[in-house]
C-alpha positions in Angstrom: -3.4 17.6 -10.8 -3.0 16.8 -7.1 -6.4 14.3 -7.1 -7.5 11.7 -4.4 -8.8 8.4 -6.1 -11.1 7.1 -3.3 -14.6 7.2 -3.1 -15.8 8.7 0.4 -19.1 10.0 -0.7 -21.2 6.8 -2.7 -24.6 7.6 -2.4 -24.4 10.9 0.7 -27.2 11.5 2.5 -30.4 11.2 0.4 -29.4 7.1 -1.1 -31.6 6.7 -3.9 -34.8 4.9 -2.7 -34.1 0.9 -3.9 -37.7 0.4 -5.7 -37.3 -3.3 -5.2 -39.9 -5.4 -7.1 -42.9 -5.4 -5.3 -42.3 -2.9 -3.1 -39.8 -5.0 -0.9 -38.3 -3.9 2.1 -35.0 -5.5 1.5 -33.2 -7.7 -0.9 -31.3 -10.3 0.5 -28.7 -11.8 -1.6 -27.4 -15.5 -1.2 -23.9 -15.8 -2.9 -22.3 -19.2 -2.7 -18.2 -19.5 -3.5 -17.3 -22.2 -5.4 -13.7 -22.5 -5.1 -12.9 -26.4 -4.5 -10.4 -27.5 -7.3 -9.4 -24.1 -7.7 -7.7 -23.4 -4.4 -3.9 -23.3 -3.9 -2.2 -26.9 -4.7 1.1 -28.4 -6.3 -1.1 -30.5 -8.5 -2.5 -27.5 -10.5 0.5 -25.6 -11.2 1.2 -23.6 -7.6 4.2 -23.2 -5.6 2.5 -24.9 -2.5 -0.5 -25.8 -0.5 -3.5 -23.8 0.3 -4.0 -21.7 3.9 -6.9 -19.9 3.6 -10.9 -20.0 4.5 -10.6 -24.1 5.8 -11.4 -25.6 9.5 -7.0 -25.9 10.0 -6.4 -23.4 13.1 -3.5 -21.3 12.0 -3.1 -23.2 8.6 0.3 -22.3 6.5 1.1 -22.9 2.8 3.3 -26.1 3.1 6.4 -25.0 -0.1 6.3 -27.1 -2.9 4.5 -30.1 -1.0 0.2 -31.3 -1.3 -1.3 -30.8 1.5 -3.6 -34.0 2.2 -5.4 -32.6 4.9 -6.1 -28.8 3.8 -7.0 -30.7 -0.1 -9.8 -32.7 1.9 -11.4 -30.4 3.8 -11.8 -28.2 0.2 -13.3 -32.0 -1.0 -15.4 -32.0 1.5 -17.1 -28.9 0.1 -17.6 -30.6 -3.7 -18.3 -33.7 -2.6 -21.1 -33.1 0.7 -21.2 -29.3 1.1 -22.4 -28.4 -2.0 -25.1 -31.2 -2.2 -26.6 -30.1 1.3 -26.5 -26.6 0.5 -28.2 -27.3 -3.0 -31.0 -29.5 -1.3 -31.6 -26.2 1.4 -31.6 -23.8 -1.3 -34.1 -26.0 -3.8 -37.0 -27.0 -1.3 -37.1 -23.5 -0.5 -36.9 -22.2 -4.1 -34.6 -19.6 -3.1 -32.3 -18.6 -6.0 -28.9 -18.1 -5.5 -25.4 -16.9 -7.3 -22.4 -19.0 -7.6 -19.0 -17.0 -7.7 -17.5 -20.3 -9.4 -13.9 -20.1 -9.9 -13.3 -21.2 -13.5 -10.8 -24.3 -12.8 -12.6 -25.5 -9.9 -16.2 -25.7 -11.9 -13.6 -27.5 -15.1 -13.6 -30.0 -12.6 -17.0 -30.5 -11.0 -19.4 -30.9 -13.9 -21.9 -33.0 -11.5 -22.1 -29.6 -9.5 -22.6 -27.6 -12.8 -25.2 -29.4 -14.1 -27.1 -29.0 -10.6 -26.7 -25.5 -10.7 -28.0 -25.0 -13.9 -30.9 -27.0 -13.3 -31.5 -24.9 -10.5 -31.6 -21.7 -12.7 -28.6 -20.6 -10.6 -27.1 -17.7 -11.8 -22.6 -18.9 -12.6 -20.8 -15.6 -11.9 -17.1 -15.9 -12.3 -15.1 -16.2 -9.4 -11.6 -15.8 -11.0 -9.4 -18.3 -12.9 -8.0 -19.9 -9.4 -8.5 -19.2 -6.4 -5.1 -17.3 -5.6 -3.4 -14.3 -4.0 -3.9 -11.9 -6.8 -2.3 -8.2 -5.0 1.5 -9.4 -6.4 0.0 -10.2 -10.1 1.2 -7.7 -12.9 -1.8 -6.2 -14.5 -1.0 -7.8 -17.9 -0.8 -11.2 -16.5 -3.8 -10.7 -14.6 -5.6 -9.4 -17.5 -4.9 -12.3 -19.3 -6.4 -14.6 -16.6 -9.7 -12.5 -16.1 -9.9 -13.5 -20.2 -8.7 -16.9 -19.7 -11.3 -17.3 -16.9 -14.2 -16.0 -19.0 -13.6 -18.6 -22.0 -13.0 -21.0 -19.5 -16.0 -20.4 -17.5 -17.9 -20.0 -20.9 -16.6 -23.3 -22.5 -17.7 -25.3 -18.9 -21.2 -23.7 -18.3 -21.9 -22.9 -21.3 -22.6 -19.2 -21.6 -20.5 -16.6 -20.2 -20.7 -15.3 -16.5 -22.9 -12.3 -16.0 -20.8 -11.2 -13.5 -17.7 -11.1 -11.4 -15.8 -11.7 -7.6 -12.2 -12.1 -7.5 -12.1 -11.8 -4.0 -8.2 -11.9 -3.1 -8.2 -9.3 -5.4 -5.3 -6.7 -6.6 -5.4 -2.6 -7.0 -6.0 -3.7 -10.5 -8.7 -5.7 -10.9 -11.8 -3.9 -10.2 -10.7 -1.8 -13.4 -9.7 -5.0 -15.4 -13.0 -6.8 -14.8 -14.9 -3.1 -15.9 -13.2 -3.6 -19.2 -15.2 -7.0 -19.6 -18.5 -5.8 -20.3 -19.9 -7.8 -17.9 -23.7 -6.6 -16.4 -22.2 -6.5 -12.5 -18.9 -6.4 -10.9 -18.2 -7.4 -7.2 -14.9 -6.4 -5.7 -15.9 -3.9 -3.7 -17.5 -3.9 0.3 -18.1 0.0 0.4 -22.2 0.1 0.7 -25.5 -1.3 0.8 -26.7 -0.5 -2.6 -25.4 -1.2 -6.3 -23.7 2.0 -7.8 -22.5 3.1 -11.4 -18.7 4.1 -11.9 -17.4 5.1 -15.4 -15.3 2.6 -17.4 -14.2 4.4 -20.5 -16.9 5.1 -22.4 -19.3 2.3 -20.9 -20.9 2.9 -17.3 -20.4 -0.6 -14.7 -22.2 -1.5 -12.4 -21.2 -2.4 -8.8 -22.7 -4.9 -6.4 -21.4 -4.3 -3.2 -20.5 -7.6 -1.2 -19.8 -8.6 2.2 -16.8 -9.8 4.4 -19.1 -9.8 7.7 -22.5 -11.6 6.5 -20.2 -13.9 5.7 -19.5 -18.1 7.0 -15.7 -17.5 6.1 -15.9 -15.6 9.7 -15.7 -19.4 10.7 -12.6 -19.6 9.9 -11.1 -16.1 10.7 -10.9 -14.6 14.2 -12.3 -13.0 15.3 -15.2 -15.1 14.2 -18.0 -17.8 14.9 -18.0 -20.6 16.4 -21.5 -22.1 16.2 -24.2 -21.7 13.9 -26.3 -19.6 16.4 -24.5 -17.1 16.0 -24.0 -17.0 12.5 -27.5 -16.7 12.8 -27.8 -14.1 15.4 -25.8 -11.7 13.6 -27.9 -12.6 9.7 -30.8 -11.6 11.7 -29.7 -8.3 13.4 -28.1 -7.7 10.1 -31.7 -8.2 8.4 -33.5 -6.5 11.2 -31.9 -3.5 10.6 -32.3 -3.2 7.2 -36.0 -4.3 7.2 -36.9 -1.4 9.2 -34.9 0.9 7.4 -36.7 -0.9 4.1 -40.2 0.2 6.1 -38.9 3.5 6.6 -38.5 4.1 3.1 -35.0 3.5 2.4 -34.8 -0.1 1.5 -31.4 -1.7 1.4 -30.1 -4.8 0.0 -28.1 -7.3 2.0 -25.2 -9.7 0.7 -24.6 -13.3 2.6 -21.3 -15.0 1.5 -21.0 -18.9 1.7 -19.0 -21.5 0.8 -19.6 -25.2 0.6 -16.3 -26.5 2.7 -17.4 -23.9 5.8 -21.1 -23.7 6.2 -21.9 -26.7 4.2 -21.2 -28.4 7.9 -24.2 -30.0 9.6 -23.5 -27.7 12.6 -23.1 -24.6 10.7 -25.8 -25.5 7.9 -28.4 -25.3 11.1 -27.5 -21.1 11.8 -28.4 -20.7 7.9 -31.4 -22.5 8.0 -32.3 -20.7 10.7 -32.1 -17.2 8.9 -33.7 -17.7 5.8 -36.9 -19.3 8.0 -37.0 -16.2 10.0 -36.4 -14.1 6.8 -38.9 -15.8 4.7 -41.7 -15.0 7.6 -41.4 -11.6 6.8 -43.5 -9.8 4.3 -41.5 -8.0 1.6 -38.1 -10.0 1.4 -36.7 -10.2 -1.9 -34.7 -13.1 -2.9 -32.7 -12.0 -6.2 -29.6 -13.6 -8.2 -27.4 -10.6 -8.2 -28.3 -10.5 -11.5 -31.9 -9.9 -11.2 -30.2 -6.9 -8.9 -28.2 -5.5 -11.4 -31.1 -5.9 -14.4 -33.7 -3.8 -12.2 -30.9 -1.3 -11.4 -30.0 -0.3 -14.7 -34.2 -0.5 -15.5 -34.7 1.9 -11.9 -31.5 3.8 -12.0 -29.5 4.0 -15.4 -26.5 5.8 -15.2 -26.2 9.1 -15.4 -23.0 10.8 -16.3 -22.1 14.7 -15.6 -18.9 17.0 -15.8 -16.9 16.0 -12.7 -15.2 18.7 -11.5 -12.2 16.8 -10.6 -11.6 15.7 -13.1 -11.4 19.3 -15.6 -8.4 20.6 -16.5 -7.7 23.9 -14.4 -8.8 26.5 -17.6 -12.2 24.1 -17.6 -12.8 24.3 -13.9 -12.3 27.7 -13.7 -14.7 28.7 -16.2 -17.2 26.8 -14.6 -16.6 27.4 -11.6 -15.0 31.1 -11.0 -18.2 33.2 -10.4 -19.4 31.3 -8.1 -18.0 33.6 -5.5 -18.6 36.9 -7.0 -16.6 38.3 -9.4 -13.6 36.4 -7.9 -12.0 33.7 -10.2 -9.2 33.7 -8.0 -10.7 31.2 -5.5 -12.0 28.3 -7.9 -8.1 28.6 -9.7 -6.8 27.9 -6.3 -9.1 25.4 -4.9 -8.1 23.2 -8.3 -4.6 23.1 -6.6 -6.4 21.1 -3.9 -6.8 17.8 -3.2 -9.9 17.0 -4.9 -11.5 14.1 -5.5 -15.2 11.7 -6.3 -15.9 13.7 -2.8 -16.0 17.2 -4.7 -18.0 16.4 -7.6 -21.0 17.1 -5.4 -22.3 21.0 -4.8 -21.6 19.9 -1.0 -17.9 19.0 -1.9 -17.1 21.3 -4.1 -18.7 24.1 -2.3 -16.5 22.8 0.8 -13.2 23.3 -1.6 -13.9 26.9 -2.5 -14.9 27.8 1.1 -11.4 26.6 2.3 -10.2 28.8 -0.3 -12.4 31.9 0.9 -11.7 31.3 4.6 -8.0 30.7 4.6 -7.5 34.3 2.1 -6.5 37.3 3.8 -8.8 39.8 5.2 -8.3 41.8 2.2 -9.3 39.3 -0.3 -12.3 38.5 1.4 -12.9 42.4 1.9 -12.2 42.3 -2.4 -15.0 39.5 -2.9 -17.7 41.3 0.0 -17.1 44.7 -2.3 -17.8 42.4 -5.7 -21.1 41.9 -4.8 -23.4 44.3 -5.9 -25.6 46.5 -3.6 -29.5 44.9 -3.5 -31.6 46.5 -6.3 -29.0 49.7 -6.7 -28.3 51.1 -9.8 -26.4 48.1 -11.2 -29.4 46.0 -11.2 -31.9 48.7 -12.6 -29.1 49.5 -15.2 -29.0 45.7 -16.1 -25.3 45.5 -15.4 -25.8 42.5 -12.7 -24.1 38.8 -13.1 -26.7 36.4 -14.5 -26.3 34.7 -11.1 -27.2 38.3 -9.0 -30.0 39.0 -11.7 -32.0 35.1 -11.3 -31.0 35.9 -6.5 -32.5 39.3 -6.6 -35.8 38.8 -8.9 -36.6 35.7 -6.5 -36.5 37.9 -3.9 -38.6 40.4 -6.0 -35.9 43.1 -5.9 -36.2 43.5 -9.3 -40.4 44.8 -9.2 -39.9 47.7 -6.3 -41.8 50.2 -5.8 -40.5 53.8 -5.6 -41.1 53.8 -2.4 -38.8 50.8 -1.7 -36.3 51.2 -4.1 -35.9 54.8 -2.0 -35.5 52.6 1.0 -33.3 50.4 -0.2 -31.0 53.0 -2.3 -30.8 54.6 1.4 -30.2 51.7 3.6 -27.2 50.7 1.3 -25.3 53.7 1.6 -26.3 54.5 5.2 -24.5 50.2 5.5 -21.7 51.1 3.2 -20.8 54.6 4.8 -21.1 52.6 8.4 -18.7 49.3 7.2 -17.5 50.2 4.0 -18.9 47.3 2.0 -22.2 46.6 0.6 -24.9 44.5 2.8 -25.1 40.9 1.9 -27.7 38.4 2.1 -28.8 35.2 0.7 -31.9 36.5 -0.7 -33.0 33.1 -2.0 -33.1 32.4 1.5 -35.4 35.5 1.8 -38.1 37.6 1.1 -38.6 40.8 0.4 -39.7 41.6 3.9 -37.4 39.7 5.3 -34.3 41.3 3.5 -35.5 44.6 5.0 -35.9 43.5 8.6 -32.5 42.3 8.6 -31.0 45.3 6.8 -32.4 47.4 9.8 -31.2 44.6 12.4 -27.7 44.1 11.3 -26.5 48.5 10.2 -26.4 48.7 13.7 -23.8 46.0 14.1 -20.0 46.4 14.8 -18.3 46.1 11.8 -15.8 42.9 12.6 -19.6 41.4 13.5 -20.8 42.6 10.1 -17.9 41.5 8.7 -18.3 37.8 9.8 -21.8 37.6 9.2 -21.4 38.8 5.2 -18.5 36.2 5.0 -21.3 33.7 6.0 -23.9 35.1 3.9 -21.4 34.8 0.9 -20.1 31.1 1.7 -24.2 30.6 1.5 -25.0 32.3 -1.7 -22.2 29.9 -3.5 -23.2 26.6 -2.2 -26.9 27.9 -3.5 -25.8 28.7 -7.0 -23.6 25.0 -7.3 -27.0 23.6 -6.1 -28.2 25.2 -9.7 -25.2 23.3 -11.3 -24.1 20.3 -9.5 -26.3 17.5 -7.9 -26.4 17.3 -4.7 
């Protein structure tokens, strides 16, 4: 099966409307990384120093040696960032979740206990706070289990969800296996989503590299608080008028105690969540108040994905949806299908490739499959289910003698003319309708007649794998 993994479609077009408590407009949620003790260092087993996400401009991994300068910046974020970010957080009783890495909380039980009291929700952040993208599965599937006993033994229950972060191919489908209520490795939309994990369904809370202080230390990036605050509030803007528009959002903000835990930085923060909190309908969950009102609001819901059926499967489903030609649903499963084409828009895409890209007289062989409107197929009963549900819609099926005279005359006046039968959407129609453009288009030129019934079939498929498919 020639399938393509990625997910381009998520939600489409019509995103499920949020139904945040209390109506709210959008949820922001405060995530706060707690990696100090858990980074990169000789002293806990790794081949060198930490580089990443501190204030040392182009900061390199010194082999096999500590690093006293890189070690106390991360200090900096046990010992002062966390305390002035838990003092923000309390007086303004605005819950947060702590991706703790499971080493680096082993070692910061002051900062535990705090959280706890708090009523903090501890998400799991990884065993340490390493490169994962190198790790074999099997040894990182032993750390995502050593990291939830771990985390378990420290906090004392076990995390409700999970961020690696520096995360491998692997891991979004190792921490699925974990039964845990949210997983985070993923930045691909503004809403939580369902994906199928064996036979349990996970759910996925997007998060965020861009609302996010490690842009303090990346370039591009910022270099005051302001704007760290500037771009929180266009970023909340937006979604709050989208949130009164109907279509409410949520919004992820990524901290970490060593980077915005800074007095200068700290000031941006405060900033936001002052503006934020003057706003009428702002939601401040733990991502797992997120993820308990989104399985409440919008369980899961599983279907037959038609990428993923075997070829006999797919065909059977799928092969009268252009009429009484199998031939194009046996060679759109050759395609490249994918999570895109387990819509009625994607798949009805794959078998129009197939339609469009035949030869003239293959598509001549599916126009002269359909059957004429209300001829003697359908009064003998002989139509597809599929014609018989199209033309009673239409009322084709309740004529007059009078009309079925003028219909049994205009189909073999339009036959005799282009030598197929006249097509139409006739859920699109009416009766009267259907009539008026029988007399408009007999007249045609057949390559014009010929184009427009090529359309008029493409239309009548994506209807019936409306009937079949969502969206």
């Amino acid at each position: 099966m020639n399938r393509y993994p990625r997910d381009m479609s998520g939600h489409g077009p019509d995103a499920p409307d949020a139904q945040w408590p209390g109506g709210a407009k959008v949820a922001v949620s405060l995530v706060l990384n707690y990696e100090e003790g858990g980074e990169n260092c000789v002293l806990h087993g790794d081949a060198g120093s930490e580089a990443f996400l501190s204030d040392i401009a182009g900061a390199q991994p010194w082999p096999g040696q500590r690093h006293w300068n890189m070690e106390s910046i991360y200090e900096y974020g046990a010992r002062a960032g966390f305390w002035r970010l838990h003092r923000l957080f309390t007086e303004m009783a605005i819950p947060v979740t702590i991706y703790g890495v499971a080493t680096a909380l082993a070692r910061s039980p002051e900062q535990v206990a705090a959280m706890k009291a708090a009523g903090w929700e501890i998400a799991s952040h990884g065993l340490k706070w390493v490169e994962h993208r190198d790790m074999p599965e099997e040894e990182e599937r032993r750390q995502i289990a050593e990291a939830i006993r771990l985390h378990t033994e420290v906090v004392g229950s076990r995390p409700t969800g999970w961020y690696t972060g520096r995360c491998s191919l692997n891991t979004v489908r190792l921490t699925a296996e974990q039964g845990l209520d949210w997983i985070s490795d993923t930045y691909d939309d503004d809403l939580p989503y369902w994906i199928e994990a064996g036979d349990r369904d996970q759910l996925v809370i997007p998060y965020t590299l861009e609302a996010n202080d490690m842009r303090f230390a990346t370039a591009p990036g910022y270099i005051t608080g302001e704007q760290f605050y500037q771009y929180l509030k266009d970023a909340f803007d937006e979604l709050y008028r989208e949130g009164q528009a109907g279509r409410a959002k949520m919004m992820s903000v990524g901290l970490h105690c060593r980077l915005i835990g800074r007095p200068g930085k700290i000031a941006g923060l405060r900033r936001f969540l002052d503006y934020a909190r003057g706003h009428e309908g702002v939601w401040f969950p733990r991502r797992l108040d997120i993820a308990r009102h989104w399985a409440a609001t919008h369980p899961p819901r599983r279907f037959d994905r038609p990428s993923r059926m075997d070829k006999a499967t797919f065909v059977a489903r799928f092969g009268g949806i252009f009429e009484h030609s199998p031939w194009i649903a046996e060679r759109a499963w050759e395609l490249e299908l994918g999570p895109a084409h387990d819509s009625a828009t994607g798949l009805h895409n794959a078998l129009a490739r197939i339609f469009r890209s035949a030869t003239r007289d293959e598509r001549l062989g599916v126009l002269a499959a359909h059957p004429d409107l209300a001829g003697k197929l359908a009064q003998a009963r002989r139509l597809t289910a599929e014609s018989t549900q199209e033309q009673s819609s239409a009322g084709l099926d309740a004529l007059t003698d009078a009309e079925r005279a003028a219909f049994t005359e205009l189909n073999e006046t339009y036959v005799a003319r282009h030598g197929f039968p006249f097509i139409i959407a006739v859920r699109d129609n009416t009766k009267a309708s259907i009539l008026d453009a029988f007399h408009r288009r007999i007249a045609n030129d057949t390559e014009t007649e010929f184009a427009e019934a090529c359309a008029q079939v493409e239309r009548i498929a994506e209807i019936r794998l409306k009937d079949v498919l969502p969206r």
